[in-house]
MMTF fields as JSON, N, C-alpha, C and O atoms, coordinates in Angstrom:
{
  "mmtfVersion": "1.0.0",
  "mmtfProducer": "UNKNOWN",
  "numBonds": 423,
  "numAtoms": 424,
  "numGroups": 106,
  "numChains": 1,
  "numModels": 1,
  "chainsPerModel": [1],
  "groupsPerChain": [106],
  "chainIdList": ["A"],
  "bondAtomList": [4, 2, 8, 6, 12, 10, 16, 14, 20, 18, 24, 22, 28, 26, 32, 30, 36, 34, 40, 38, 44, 42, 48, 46, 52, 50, 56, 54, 60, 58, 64, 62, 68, 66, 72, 70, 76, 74, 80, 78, 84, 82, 88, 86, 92, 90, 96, 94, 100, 98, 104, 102, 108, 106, 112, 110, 116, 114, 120, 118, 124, 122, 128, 126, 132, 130, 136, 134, 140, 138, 144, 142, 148, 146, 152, 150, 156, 154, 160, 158, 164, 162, 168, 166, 172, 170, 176, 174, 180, 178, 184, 182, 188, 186, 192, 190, 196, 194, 200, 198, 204, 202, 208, 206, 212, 210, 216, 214, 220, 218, 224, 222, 228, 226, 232, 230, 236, 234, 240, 238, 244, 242, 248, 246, 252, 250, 256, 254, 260, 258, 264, 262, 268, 266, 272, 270, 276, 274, 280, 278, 284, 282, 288, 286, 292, 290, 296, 294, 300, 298, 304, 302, 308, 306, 312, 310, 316, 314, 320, 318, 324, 322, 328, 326, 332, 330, 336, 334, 340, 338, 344, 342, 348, 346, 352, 350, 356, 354, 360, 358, 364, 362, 368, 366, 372, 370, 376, 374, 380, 378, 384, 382, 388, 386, 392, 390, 396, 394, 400, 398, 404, 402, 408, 406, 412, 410, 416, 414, 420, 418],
  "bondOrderList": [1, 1, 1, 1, 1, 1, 1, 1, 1, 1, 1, 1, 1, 1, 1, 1, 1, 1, 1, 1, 1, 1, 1, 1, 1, 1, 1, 1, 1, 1, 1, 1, 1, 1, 1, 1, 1, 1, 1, 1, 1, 1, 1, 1, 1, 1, 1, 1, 1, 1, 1, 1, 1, 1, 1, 1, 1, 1, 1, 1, 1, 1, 1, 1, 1, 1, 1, 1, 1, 1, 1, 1, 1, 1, 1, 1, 1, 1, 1, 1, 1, 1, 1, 1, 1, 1, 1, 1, 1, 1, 1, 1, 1, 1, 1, 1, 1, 1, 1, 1, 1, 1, 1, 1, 1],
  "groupList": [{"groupName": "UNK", "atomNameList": ["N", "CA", "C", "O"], "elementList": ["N", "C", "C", "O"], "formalChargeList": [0, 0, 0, 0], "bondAtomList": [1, 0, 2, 1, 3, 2], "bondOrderList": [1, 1, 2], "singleLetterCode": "X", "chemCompType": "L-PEPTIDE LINKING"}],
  "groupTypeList": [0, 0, 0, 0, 0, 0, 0, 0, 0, 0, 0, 0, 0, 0, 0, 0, 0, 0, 0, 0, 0, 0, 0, 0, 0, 0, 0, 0, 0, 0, 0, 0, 0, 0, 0, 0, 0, 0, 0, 0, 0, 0, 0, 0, 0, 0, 0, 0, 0, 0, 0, 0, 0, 0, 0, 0, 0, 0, 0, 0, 0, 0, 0, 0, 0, 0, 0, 0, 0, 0, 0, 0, 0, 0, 0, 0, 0, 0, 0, 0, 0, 0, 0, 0, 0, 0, 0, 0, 0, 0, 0, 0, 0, 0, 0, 0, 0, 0, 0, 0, 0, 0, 0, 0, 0, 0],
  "groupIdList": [1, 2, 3, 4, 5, 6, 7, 8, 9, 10, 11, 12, 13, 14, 15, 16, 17, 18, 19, 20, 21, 22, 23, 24, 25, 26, 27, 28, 29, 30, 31, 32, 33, 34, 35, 36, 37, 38, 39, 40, 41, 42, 43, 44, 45, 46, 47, 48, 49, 50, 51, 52, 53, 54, 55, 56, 57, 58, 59, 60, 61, 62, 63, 64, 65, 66, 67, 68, 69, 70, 71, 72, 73, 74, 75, 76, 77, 78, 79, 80, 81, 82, 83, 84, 85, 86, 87, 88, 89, 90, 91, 92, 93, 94, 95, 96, 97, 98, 99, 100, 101, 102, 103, 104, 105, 106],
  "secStructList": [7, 2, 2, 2, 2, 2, 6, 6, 7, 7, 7, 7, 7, 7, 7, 7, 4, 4, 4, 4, 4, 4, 4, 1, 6, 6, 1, 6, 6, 6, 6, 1, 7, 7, 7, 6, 6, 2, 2, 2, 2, 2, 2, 2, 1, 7, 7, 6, 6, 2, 2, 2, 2, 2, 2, 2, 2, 2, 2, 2, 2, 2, 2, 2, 1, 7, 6, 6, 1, 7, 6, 6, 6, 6, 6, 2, 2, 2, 2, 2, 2, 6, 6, 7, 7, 1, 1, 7, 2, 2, 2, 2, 2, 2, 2, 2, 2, 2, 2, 2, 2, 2, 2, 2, 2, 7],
  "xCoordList": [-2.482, -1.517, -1.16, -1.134, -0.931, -0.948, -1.64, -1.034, -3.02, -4.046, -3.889, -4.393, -3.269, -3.495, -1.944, -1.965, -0.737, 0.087, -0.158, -0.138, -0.377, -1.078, -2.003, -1.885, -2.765, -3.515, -2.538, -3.121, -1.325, -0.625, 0.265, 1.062, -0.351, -0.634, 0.76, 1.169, 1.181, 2.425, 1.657, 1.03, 1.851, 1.101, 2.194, 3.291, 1.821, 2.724, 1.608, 0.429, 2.135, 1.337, 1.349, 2.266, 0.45, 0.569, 0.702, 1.241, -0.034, -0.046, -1.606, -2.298, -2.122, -3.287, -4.167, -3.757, -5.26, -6.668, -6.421, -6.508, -6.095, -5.837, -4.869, -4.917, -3.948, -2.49, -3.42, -2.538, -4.515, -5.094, -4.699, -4.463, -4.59, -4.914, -3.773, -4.139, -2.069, -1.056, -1.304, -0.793, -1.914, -2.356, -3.471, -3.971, -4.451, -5.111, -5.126, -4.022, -5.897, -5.492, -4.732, -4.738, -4.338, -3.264, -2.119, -1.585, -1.557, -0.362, 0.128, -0.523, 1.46, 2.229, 2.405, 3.342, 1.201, 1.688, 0.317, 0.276, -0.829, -1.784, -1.488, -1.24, -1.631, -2.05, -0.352, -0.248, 0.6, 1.773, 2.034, 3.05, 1.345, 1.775, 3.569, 4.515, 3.482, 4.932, 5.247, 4.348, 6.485, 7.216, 6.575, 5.975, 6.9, 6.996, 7.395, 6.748, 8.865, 10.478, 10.058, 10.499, 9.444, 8.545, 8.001, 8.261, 7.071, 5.478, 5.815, 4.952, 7.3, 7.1, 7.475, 7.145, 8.825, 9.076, 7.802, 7.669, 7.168, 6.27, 5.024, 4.398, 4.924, 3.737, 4.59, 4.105, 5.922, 6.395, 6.597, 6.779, 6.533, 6.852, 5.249, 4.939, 4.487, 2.989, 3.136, 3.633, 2.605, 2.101, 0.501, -0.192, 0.193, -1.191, -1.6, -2.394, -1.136, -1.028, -1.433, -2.165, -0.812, -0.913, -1.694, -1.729, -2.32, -2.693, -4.15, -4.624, -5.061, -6.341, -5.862, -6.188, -5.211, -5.343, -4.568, -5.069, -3.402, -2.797, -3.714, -3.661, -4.83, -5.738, -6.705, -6.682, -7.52, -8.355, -7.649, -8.341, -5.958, -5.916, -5.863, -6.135, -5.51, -5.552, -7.019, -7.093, -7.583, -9.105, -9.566, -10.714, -8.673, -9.504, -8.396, -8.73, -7.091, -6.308, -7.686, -8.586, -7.619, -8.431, -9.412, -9.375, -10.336, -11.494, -11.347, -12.107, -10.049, -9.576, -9.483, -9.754, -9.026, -8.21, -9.52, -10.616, -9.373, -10.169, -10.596, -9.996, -11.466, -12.116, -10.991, -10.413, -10.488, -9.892, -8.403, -7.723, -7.726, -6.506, -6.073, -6.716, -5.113, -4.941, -4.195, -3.058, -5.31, -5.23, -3.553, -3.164, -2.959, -1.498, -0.836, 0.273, -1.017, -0.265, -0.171, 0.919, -1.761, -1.739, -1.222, -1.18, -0.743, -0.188, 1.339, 1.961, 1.903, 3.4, 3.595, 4.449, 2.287, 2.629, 2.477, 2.962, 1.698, 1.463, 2.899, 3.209, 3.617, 5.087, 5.725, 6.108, 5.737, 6.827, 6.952, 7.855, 5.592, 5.04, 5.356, 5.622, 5.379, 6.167, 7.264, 7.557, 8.077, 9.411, 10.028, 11.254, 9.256, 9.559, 9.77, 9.203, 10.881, 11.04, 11.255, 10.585, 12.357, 13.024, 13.794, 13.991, 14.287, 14.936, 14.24, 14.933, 13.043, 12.792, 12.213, 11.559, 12.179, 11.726, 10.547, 9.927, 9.829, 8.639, 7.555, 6.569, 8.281, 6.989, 7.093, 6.203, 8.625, 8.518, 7.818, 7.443, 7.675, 6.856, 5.139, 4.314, 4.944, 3.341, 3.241, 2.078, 4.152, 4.089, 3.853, 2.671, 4.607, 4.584, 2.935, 2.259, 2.475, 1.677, -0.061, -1.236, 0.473, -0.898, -0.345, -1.271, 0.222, 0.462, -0.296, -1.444, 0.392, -0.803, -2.139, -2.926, -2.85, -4.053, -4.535, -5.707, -3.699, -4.602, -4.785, -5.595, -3.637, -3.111, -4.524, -5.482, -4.681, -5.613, -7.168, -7.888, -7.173, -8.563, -9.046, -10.25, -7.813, -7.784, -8.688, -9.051],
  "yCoordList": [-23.924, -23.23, -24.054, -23.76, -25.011, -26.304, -25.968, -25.837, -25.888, -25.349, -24.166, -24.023, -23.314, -21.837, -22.043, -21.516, -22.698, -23.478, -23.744, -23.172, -24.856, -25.738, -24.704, -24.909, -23.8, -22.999, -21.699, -20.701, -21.792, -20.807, -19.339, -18.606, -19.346, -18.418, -18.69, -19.829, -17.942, -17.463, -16.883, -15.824, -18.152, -17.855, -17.706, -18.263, -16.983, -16.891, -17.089, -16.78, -17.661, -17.769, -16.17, -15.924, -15.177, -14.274, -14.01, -13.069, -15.269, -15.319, -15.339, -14.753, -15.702, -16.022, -14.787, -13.627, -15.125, -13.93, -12.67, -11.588, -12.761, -11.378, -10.669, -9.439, -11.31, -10.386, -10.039, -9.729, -10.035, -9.304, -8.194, -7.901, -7.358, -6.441, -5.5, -4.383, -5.822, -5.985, -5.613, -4.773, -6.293, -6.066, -5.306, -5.383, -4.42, -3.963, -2.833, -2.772, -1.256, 0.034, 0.638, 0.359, 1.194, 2.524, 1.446, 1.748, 0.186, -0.14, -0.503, -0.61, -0.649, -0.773, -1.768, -1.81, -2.974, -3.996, -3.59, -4.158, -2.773, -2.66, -1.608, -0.406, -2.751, -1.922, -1.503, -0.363, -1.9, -1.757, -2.555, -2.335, -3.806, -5.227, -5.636, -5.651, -5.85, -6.334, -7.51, -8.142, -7.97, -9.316, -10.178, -9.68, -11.168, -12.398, -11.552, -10.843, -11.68, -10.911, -9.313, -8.977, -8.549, -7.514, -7.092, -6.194, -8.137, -8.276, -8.861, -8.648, -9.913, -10.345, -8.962, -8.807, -7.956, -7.212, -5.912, -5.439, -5.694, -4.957, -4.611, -3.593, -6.498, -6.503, -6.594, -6.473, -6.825, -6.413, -5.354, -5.152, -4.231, -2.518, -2.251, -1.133, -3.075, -2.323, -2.2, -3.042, -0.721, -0.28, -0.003, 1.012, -1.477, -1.122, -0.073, 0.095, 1.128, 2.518, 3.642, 4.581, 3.107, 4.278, 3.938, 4.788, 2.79, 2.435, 2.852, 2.662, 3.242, 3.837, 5.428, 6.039, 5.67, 7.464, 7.366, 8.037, 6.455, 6.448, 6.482, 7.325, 5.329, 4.919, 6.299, 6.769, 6.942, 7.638, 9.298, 10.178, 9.288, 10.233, 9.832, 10.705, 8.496, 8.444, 8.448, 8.659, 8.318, 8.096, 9.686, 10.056, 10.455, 12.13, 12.785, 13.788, 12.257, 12.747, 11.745, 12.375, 10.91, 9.891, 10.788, 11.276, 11.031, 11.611, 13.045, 13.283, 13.942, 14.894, 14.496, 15.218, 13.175, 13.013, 12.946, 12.532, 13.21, 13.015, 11.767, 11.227, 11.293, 9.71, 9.304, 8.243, 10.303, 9.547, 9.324, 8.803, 9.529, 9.703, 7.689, 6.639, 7.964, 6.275, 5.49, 5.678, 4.155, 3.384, 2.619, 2.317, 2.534, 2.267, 2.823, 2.306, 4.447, 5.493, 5.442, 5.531, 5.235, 5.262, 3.905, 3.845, 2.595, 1.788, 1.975, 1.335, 3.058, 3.654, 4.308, 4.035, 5.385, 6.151, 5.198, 5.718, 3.611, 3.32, 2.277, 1.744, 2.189, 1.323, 2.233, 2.129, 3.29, 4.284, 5.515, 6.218, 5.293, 5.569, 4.041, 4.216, 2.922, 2.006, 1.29, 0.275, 2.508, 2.128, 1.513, 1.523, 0.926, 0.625, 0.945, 2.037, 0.702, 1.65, 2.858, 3.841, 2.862, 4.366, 4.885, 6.095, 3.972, 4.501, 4.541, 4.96, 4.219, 4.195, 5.519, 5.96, 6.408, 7.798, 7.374, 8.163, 6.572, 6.114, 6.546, 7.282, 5.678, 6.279, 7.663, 8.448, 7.894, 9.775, 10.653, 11.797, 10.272, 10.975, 10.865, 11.775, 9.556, 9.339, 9.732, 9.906, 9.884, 10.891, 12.015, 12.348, 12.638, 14.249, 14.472, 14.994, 14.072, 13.831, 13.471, 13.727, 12.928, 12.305, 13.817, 14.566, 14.303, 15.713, 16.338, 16.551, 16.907, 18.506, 17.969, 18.911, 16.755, 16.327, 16.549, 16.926, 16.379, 16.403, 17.852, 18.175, 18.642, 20.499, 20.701, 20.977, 20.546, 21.278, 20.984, 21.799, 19.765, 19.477, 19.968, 20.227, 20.406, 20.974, 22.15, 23.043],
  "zCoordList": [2.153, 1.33, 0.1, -1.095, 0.666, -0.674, -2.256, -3.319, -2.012, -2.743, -3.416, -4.53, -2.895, -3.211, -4.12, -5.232, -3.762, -4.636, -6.18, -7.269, -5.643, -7.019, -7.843, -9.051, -7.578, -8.313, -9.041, -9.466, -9.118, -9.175, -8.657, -9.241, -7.197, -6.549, -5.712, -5.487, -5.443, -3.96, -2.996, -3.021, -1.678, -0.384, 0.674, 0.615, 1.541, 2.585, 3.795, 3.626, 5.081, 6.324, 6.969, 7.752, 6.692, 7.422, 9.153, 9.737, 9.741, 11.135, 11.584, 10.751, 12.352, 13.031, 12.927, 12.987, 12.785, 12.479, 13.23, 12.65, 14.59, 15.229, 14.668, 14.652, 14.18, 13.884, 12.083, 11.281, 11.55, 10.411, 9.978, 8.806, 11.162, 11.146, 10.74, 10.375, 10.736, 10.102, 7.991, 7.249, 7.845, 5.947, 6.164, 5.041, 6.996, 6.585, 6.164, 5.623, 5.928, 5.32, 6.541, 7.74, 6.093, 7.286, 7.657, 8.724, 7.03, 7.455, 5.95, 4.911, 6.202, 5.227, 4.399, 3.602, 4.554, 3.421, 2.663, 1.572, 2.91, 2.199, 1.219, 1.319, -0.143, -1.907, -1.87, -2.322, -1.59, -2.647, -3.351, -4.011, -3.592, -4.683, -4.449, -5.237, -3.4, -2.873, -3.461, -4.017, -3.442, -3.642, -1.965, -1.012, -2.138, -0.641, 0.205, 0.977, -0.022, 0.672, 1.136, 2.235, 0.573, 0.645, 1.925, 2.725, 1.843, 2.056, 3.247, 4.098, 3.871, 4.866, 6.529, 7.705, 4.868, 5.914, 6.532, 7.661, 5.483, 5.798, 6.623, 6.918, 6.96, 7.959, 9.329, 10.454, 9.036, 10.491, 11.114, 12.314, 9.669, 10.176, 10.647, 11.06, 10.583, 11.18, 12.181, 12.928, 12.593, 13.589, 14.325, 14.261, 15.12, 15.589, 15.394, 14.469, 16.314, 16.984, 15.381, 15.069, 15.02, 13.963, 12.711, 11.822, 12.546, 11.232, 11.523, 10.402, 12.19, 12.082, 11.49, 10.472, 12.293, 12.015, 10.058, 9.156, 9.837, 8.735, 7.704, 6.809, 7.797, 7.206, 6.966, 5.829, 7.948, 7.786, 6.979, 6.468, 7.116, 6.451, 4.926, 4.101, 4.482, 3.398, 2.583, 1.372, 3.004, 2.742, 2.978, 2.729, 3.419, 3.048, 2.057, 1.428, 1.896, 0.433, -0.701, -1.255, -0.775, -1.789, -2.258, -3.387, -1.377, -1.345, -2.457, -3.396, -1.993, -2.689, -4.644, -5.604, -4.585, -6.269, -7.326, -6.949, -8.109, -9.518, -9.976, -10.905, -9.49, -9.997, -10.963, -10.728, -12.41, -13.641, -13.078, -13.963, -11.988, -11.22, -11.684, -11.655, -11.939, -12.461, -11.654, -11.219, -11.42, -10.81, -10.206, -9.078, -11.459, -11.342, -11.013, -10.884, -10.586, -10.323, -8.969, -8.403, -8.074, -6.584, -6.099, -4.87, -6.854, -6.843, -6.537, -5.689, -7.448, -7.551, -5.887, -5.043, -5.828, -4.93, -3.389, -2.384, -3.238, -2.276, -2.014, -0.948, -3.307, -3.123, -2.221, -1.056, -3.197, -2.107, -0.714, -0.261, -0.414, 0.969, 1.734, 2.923, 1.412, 2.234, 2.474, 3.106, 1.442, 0.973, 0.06, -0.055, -0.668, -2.259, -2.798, -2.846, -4.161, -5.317, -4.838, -5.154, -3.919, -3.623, -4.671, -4.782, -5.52, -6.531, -7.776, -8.704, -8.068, -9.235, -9.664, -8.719, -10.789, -11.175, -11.187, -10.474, -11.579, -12.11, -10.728, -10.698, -9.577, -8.517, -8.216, -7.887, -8.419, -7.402, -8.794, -8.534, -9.917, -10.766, -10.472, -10.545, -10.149, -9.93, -8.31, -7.945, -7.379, -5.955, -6.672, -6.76, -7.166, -7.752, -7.92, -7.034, -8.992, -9.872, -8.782, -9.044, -7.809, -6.681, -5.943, -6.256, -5.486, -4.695, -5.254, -4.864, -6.663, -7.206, -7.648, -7.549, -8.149, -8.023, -7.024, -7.024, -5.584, -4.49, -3.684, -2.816, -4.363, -4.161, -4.809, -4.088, -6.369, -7.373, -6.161, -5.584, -6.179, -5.012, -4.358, -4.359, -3.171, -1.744, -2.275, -1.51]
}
């Protein structure tokens, strides 16, 4: 961690290789660009149980959006599917906005 320090970077000890699986897709610290403070609560809201099926539905909305669908937007919408920026207009506009992209799709 030292290293990753000195290089500029903010590291946190996520926990031993098995517990991985906590940051991966279908749980809640994956792709919202959290703070530390964030990021520590979020891998604690993972749910083993539910992060395959979470995962595979997001990956058939995805599948739905328009390649040009912007990158920063599903960023907005992945803060506040894990509770981030509940107050900010900014994500519930880019939620709005990832909905009828993915309505027009369907």
């Amino acid at each position: 961690m030292t290293l990753v320090d000195e290089i500029g970077f903010d590291a946190i000890d996520a926990g031993p290789l098995p517990e991985s699986w906590r940051y991966q897709p279908g749980t809640p610290a994956y792709c919202p660009d959290p703070t530390i403070q964030q990021l520590l609560v979020l891998l604690q809201r993972a749910k083993r149980e539910k992060a395959a099926a979470n995962r595979d539905q997001a990956a058939k909305i995805m599948a739905k959006l328009p390649s040009e669908f912007p990158p920063q937007e599903l960023v907005r919408v992945a803060r506040l599917s894990a509770g981030l920026d509940t107050l900010n207009p900014r994500s519930w506009i880019a939620a709005l906005r990832f909905g009828f992209a993915a309505l027009r799709a369907a």
